[in-house]
Structure formats: C-alpha cells, structure tokens
C-alpha positions in Angstrom: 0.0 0.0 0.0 0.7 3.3 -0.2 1.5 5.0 3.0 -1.5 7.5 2.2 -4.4 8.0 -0.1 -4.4 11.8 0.6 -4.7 14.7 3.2 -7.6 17.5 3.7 -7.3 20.6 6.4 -10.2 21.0 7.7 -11.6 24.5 9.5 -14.6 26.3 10.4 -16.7 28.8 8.4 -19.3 30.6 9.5 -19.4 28.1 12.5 -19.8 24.8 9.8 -16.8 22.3 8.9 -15.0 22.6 5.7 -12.1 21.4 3.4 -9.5 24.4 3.1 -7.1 22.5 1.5 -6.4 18.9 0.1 -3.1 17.2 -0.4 -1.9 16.5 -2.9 -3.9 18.9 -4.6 -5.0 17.0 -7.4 -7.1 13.5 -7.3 -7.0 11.9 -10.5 -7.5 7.7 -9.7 -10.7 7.9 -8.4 -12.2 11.3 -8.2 -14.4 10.8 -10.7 -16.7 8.3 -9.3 -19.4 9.8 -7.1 -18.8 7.4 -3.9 -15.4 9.3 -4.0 -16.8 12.4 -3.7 -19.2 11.3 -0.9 -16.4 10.3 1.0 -14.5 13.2 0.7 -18.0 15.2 1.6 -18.0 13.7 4.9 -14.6 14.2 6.1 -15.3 17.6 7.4 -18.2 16.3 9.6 -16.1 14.0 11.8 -13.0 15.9 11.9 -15.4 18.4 14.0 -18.3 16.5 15.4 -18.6 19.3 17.8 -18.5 22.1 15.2 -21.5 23.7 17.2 -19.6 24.2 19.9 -17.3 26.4 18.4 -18.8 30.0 18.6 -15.6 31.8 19.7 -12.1 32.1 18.7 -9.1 31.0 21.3 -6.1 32.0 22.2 -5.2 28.6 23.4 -6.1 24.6 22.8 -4.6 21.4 23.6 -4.7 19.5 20.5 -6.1 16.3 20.1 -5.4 13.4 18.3 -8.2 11.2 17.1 -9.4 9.1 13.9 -12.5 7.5 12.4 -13.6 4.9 10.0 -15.3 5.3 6.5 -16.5 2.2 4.9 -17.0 2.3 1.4 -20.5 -0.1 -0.6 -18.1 -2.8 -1.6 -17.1 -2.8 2.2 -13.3 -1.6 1.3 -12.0 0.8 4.3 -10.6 4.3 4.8 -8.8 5.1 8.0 -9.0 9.2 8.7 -6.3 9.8 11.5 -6.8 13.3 12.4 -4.8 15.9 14.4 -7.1 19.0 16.0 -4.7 22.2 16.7 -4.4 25.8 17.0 -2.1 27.2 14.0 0.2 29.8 15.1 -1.6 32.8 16.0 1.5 35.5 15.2 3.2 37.4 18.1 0.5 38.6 19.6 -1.0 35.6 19.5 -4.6 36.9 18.4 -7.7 34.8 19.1 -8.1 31.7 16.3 -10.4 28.9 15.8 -9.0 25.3 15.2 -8.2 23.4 12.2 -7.9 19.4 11.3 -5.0 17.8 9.8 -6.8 14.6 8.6 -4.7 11.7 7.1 -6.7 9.6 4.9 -5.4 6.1 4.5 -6.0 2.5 3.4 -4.0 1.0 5.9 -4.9 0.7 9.9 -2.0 1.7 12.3 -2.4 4.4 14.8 1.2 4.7 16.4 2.8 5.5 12.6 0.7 8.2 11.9 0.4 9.6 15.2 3.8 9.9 14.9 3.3 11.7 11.5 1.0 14.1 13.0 3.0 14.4 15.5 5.4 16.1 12.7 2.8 18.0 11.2 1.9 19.6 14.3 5.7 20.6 14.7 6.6 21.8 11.3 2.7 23.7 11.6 4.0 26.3 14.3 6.0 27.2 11.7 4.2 27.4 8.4 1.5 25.4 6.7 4.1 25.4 3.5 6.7 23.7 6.1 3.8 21.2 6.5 3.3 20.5 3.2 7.1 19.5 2.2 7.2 17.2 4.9 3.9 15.4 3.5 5.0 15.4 -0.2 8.3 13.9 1.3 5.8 10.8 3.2 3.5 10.1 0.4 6.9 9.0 -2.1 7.0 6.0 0.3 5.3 3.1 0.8 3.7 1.1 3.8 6.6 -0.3 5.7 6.5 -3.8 6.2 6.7 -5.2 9.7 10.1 -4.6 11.4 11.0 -2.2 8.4 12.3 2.0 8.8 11.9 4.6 5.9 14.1 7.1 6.3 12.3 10.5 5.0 13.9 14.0 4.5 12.3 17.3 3.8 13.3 21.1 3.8 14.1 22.2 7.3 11.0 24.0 8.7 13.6 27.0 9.7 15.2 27.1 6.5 18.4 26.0 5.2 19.3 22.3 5.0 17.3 19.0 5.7 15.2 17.6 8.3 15.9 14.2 8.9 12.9 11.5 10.3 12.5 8.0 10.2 9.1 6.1 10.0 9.1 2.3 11.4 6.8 -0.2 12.5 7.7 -2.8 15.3 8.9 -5.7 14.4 6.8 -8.2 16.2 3.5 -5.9 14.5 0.1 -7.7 15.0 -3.4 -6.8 14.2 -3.8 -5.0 17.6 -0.7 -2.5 16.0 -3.6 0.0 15.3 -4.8 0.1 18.9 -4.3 1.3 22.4 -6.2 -1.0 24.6 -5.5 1.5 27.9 -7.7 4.0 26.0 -10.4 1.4 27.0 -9.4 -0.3 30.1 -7.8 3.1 31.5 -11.4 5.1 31.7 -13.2 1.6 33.0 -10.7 -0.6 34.6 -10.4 -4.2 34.3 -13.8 -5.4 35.7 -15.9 -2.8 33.8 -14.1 -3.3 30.3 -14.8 -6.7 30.4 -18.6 -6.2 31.3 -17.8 -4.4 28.2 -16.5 -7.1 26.0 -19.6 -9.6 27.5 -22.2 -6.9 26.0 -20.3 -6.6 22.4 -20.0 -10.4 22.5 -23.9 -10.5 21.5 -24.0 -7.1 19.3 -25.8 -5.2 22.0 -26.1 -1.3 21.5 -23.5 0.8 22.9 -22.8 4.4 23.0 -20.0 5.9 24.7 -19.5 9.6 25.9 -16.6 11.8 26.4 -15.6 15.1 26.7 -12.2 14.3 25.1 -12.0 13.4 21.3 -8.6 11.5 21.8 -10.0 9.8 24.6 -13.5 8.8 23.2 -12.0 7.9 19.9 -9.1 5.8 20.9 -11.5 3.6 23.6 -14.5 3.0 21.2 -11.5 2.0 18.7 -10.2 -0.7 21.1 -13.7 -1.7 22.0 -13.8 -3.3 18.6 -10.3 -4.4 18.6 -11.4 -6.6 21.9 -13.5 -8.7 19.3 -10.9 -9.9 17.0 -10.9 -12.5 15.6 -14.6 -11.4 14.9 -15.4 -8.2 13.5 -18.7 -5.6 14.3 -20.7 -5.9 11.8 -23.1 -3.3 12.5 -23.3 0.9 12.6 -19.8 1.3 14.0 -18.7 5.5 14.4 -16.6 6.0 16.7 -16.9 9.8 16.9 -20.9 10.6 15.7 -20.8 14.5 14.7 -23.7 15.8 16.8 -25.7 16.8 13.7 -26.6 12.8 13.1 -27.5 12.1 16.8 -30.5 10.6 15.9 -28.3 7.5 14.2 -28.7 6.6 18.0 -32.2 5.6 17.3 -31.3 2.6 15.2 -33.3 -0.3 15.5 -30.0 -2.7 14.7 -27.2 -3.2 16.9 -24.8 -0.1 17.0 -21.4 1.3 18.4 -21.2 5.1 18.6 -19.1 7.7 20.6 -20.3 10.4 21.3 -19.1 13.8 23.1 -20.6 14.7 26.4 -21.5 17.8 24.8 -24.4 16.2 22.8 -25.7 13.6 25.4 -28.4 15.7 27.0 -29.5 15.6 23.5 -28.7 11.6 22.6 -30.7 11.1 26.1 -33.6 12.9 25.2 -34.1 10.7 22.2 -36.5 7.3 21.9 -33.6 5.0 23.1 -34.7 1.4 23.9 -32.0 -1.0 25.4 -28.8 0.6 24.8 -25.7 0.7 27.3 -24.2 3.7 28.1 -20.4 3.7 28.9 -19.2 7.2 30.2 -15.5 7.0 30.0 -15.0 10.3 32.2 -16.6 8.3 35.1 -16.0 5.0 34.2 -19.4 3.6 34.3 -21.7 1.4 33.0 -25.6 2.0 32.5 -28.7 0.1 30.9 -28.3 -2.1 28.6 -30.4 -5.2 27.0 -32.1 -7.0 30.0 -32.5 -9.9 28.6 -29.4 -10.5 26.7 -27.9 -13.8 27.5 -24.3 -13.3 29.3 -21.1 -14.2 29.1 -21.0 -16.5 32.1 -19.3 -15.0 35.4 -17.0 -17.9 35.6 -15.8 -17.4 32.2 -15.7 -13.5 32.9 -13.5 -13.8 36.4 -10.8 -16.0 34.7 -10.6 -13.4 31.9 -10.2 -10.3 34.8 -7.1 -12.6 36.9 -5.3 -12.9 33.2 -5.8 -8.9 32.3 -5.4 -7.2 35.6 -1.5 -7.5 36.0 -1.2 -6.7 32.2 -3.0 -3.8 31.9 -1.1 -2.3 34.9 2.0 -2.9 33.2 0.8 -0.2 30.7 3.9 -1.2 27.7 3.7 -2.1 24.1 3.8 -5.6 24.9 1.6 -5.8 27.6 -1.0 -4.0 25.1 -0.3 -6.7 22.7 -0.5 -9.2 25.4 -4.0 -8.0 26.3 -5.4 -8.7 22.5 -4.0 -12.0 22.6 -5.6 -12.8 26.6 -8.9 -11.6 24.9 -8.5 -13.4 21.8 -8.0 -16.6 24.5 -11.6 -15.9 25.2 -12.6 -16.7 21.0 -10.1 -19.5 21.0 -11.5 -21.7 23.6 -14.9 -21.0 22.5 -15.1 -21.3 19.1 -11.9 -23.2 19.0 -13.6 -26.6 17.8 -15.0 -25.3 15.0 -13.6 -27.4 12.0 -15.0 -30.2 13.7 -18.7 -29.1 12.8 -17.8 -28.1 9.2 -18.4 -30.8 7.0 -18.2 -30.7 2.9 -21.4 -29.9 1.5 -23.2 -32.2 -0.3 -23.4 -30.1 -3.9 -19.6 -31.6 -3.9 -18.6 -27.1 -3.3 -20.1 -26.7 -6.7 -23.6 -24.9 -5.5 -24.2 -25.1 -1.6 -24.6 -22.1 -0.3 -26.4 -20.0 1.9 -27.1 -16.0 1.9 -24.6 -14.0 0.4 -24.6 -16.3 -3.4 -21.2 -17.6 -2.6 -21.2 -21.4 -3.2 -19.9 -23.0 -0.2 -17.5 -25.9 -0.2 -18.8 -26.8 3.3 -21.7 -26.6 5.5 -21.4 -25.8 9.4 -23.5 -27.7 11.6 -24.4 -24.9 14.5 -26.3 -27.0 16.8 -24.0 -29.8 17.5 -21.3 -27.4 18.2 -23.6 -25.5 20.6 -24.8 -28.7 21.9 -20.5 -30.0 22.1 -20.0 -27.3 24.9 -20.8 -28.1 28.1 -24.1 -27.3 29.7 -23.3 -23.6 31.9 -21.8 -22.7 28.3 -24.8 -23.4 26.3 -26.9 -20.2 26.5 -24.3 -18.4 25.9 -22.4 -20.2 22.7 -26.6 -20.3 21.4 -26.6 -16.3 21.4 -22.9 -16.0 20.4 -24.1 -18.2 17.0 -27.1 -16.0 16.5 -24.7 -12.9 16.2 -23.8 -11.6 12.6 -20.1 -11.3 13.1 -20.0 -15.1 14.0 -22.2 -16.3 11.3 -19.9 -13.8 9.1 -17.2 -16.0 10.6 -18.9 -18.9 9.5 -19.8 -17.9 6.3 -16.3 -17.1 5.3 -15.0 -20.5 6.5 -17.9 -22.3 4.5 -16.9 -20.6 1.2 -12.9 -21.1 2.0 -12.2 -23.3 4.8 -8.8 -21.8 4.6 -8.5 -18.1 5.3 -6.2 -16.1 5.8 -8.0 -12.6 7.0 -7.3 -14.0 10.4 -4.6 -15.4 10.3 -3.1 -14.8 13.9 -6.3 -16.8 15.3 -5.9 -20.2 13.4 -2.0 -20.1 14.3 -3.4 -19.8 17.8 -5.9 -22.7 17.4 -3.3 -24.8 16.0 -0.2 -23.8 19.2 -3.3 -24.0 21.9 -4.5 -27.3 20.8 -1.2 -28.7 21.0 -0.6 -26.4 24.5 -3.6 -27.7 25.7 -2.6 -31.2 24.8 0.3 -31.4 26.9 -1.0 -29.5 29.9 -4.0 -32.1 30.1 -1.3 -34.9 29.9 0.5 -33.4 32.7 -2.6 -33.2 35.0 -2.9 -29.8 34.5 -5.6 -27.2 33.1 -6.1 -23.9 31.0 -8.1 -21.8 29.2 -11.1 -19.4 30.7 -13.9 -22.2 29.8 -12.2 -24.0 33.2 -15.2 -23.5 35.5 -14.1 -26.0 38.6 -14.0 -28.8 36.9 -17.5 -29.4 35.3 -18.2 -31.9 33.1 -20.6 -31.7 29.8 -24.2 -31.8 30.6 -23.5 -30.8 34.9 -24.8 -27.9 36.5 -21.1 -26.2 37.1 -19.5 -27.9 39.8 -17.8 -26.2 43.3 -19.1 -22.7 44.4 -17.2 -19.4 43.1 -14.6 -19.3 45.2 -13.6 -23.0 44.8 -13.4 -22.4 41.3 -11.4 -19.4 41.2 -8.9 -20.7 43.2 -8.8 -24.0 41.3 -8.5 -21.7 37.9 -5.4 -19.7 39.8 -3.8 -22.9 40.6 -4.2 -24.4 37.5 -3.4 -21.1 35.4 -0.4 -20.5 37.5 1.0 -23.9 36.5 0.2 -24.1 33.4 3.7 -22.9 31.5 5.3 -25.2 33.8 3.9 -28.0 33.2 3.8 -27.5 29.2 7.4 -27.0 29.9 7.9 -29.7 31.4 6.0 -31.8 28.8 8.0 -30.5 25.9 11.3 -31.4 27.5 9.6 -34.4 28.1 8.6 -35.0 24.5 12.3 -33.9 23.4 13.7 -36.5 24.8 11.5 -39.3 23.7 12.0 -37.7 20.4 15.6 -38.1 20.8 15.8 -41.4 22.1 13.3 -42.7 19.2 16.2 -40.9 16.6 18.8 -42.7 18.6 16.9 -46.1 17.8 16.7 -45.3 13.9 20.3 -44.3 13.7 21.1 -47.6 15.5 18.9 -49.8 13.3 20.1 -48.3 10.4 23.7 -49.2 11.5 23.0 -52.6 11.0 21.7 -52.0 7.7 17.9 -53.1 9.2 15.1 -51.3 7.4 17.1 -48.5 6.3 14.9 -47.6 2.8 11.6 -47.7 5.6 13.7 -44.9 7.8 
C-alpha cells in the first residue's frame, strides 16, 4: 500500500466544517466516481463532530489526536487519522479557531501516523508550506513492512538544510498495531471493560461519551479491537458528529461515541436497550435485560489474566491484552472445523445468503450442543450474532483463510498447549469452571473455582514446559533407535 491516499485541512466557516485544503492537490485515480466524492464530503463532519460548539475564537487549545472509519459499498476501508490544533496565532497571538490535519489512508495503524501528526503539528507552528514539504516527502514511500524503517527528508521547517525522520513499524506488529487498549481499560478498569466485552459479544447497542476526542475515539477503537478475531458488523462510528444524533435511534445493533457535549441531546431521544459507557466516570448503565451473558466464571478468569497486564501499561503488555482476549474466541469457538463438514453439492452450488457457493456446511447445533451445559446459553446467542455467522460464512466458502490469520495459528499452538497441559494433569483456558463436566450444573461454588483456575493457570507454563522437554527427549531417544537400526543396515529404505 501506499502510505497515504491523501490529506484534507479541515476549518470552520461561518461556524460549519469545511475542506481548506487537500493534499496532494490534485485526485485523478478515483475522483471521478461519485462514492469518491461522498467520501470526501464527509470528512469535514467527523473531523469536528462538535462544530456547534465552536462560537468563539481562542487564544489557546490542547490539540487532540483522534481518527474514524469510512467504509465504502463494496465494504473496502478508509482510515481518517486526524490531528485538531491551533495554528500559530503570530506574536501577539490573536484569538483563532482550530483546524484538522486529517490523514486519509487504506492502511490501519495508529502509532505511525500519530507519529506523522506528530510532525505536522511541529513543522505547523512554523508554516503550513513547512507542513506540506514534509507530507510530499511521506506520500513518495510506501507502507513499511513489519520490522521495516523509511528514512524521510524534507526542507528544514527554519530554512536552510534538511530535516531528517525515520518512519518504522515494530517488528513483532500484529493486528492489535492500530490500537491502544489503555484508552479502553484506563477510563473503565479491568472489571468494567470486560462487562464491556460480554455486552459486544452478542451485538448489544452501545454508546459511549466523552468530553475528550482522543479519549472517546481511541476507547471505542479498542472496544472493537477486543472482538478480533470477529469483526462488528453493524453501525460502528466512533466519533458521531452531533448533527446525526439521531443515528442513536437505530433499530439494529450499533457502536457510537459520542461527546458529552451532545448527550443531553442523545438522552432525550426514543432509546430502547442501549448501554451507556461514560468514559470520564468509568461507568456502566442500561443495557439489554434480557441479553444472555457471558458466564461470570468465564468473565472472572478473563479479569485474573488482564489485571496484572493492563497495569503494566507497555507495548507488549497491550499486545499481550489482545491476545488474553482473543484466549476468550479461542477456547470458545476453537472446535469449529469439527462441525464443518463438505457440502453435499460436492462445493459446486451449496450455499447460503450471500450467493457464494460454499465448499462446506457448518453444523451450528452440534457445536452448541459440544459445549458443556453452563456454556450453552451463551455459545446459542454467540451463534445467532452476525459477526459469528460472518465467521462462519467465510469458512464455509474457503475453509482456509487467511484474514485472520493470527487466530488459526493460535488454534493450531493452543491445541497442542492444551494437549500437553491435560497430559501433565494440568488445566487452561477461561472455559475451566471447577471442573464441570458436559451436561452438569457447574461444579464447586465461586470461590472453589477461582482458586482452582489460579492454581491451575499458574502452573500451566510449567507444566507444558515440562512436557515438551519431556517430549524432546522421547523424540531423541526414538532418533537414537533409527540411527542404531540403520547401523545394521535393518530397514534403512523404511527410515
């Protein structure tokens, strides 16, 4: 890819949201088409949702960083990752109003660009021109790969000679590159964020409020990321400009942020079963009544695994969170090949909604009915959900995908994890409820089970260490056999 499709400025005139500039200056790929155009339309409106609010000029204004999603008919993606600032106001430093630096690209990953706004925002208390040389200097280069550094250099901002930057991606990038899970789980905490995760787990509706752009962009942002492998398949805006409140009135699942500034309005509107998450006071409100949870037992094992990781607050303790909550999809849904069997048009016509034709059919009742009985309600919900029969779908057409790619390498290492813990006595996983069986009622009370999870959990490396170096040794001694029997010249063309 290339690093970016384009870039628009966005200010305020006459107290509405416009494009003041666009770089580069000149579209000519796609332009033309009309859905184009749309999209550029609506850039203004979410790089100032709150365009109402601004009446007055100011003499000074934290900026903000922030982005959004636009998602085209044939489902493609545009990321917008936006930068809100003051632009130098002169000496005297005269009352202004704000303007957007929004960075449209194809590619998801929030550190690189923040860094590049971070640039921007620099080179901007300069000049806008300084700006610009720095972006035409980017836009030459493409997407580094993982691991990979782009050196750029552009005309020093202060004149005379080159600035000097270098663009990188970690090396060990994943698909939670693009996301800051603190955003989420620093506003709620551990217990509340997973409350969180249980309610998006069967596509209830959720708004979120904040005062802060950065803050209610970046934790509705790693809301969804909390659902990979699965993606939201609903309304998903992460920042809703006040002027479309009423989107909140959607009779289909939804995600939306939305500034405290509009929810007297949101709240005044004909909502019916919607949980509120106010990230300024880390609550949780309303919600669906009678939506089928994920069961506390599954939900405690997941808050002993995240608590010391989120307090850790690194880059790999973010990535380490993703992969904790990805655990959750794993042991769930894990099994899911077994219930896919070929379907019986030979993969020449099956098929189901969508007019794919599907190579496979997935049985959904056995696997609800494989899991065992306090599981049940919930894996009957999770099935009903449209990013799991998505899921499904996908797999039915193409048993072997690759869009999520991280998950089946982690079905594939936790089955044979799994494997060697069980030999060893030992268990793992957040589905470990004390120790019931298929078809039981859920075994010892809370506490029993939480401390039979800890133990287990705690010695679960251990124990797969110990298997492995176990299983390397029986490996070697079987070589050692081979080697010998081929000395003798027994069954060497079988070895």
């Amino acid at each position: 890819h290339q690093l970016f499709d384009f870039v628009t400025v966005v200010g305020l005139k006459d107290g509405a949201p416009v494009i003041t500039y666009r770089f580069p200056p000149s579209i000519t790929d796609t332009d033309d088409s009309a859905e184009y155009r749309s999209l550029i339309q609506s850039i203004p409106l979410f790089c100032f949702p709150d365009a109402a609010d601004w009446s007055r000029p100011v003499s000074s204004y934290k900026s903000e960083t922030f982005s959004f999603v636009l998602t085209a008919e044939d489902g493609s993606k545009r990321f917008g990752y936006c930068r809100r600032l003051l632009p130098n106001g002169g000496g005297d430093n005269r009352p202004r109003l704000p303007e957007v630096y929004c960075i449209i690209s194809p590619v998801g990953c929030f550190e690189l660009f923040s860094y590049v706004l971070d640039i921007v925002e620099q080179r901007r208390g300069h000049s806008s021109s300084a700006v610009f040389t720095f972006l035409k200097a980017v836009i030459a280069n493409p997407f580094p790969r993982a691991g990979a550094t782009i050196p750029v250099r552009a005309f020093s901002a202060t004149g005379g000679g080159m600035d000097e930057y270098t663009l990188s991606r970690p090396k060990d990038s994943s698909q939670y590159e693009h996301v800051d899970f603190g955003a989420l789980f620093g506003s709620l905490g551990v217990s509340k964020s997973v409350a969180l995760f249980a309610a998006l787990c069967v596509e209830q509706k959720v708004i979120f409020s904040a005062k802060s752009l950065s803050t209610l962009s970046g934790a509705v942002h790693a809301a969804a990321a909390c659902l990979y492998p699965f993606t939201w398949e609903h309304v998903y805006i992460p920042v809703l400009p006040q002027s479309l409140v009423d989107f909140c009135c959607s009779p289909t699942p939804f995600v939306m942020g939305v500034l405290a500034s509009a929810m007297d309005e949101v709240r005044d509107l004909p909502l019916d079963c919607v949980l509120f998450v106010d990230l300024d006071k880390g609550t949780l409100t309303g919600g669906d009544p009678d939506a089928v949870p994920l069961p506390a037992f599954v939900q405690s094992n997941l808050k002993q695994t995240l608590t010391p990781l989120v307090a850790k607050k690194t880059a790999t303790s973010n990535r380490a969170v993703g992969e904790a909550l990805m655990r959750v999809f794993v042991d769930i849904v894990g099994k899911y090949r077994k219930f896919m069997k070929p379907s019986s048009s030979g993969g020449g016509g099956g098929g189901g909604g969508g007019g794919g034709a599907h190579s496979h059919s997935f049985d959904t009742a056995k696997w609800v009915a494989h899991h065992k009985k306090s599981m049940r309600p919930f894996a009957a919900a999770f099935s009903a959900t449209q990013m799991f029969q998505v899921f499904i779908q996908k797999r039915e057409t193409a048993l072997h995908v690759t869009d999520e790619a991280s998950f089946e390498q982690r079905l594939a290492q936790m089955e044979d994890f799994d494997g060697l813990v069980s030999e060893h006595g030992g268990s793992s996983g957040y589905l470990s409820d004390g120790g019931a069986s298929a078809g039981d009622g859920g075994g010892d009370g809370g506490k029993s089970r939480g401390a039979k999870f800890r133990a287990g959990a705690a010695s679960s490396w251990s124990r797969a260490k110990l298997a492995l170096k176990e299983g390397k040794a029986r490996a070697k001694e079987k070589i050692a056999k081979l080697q010998e029997k081929k000395g003798e010249g027994e069954g060497a063309h079988d070895e």
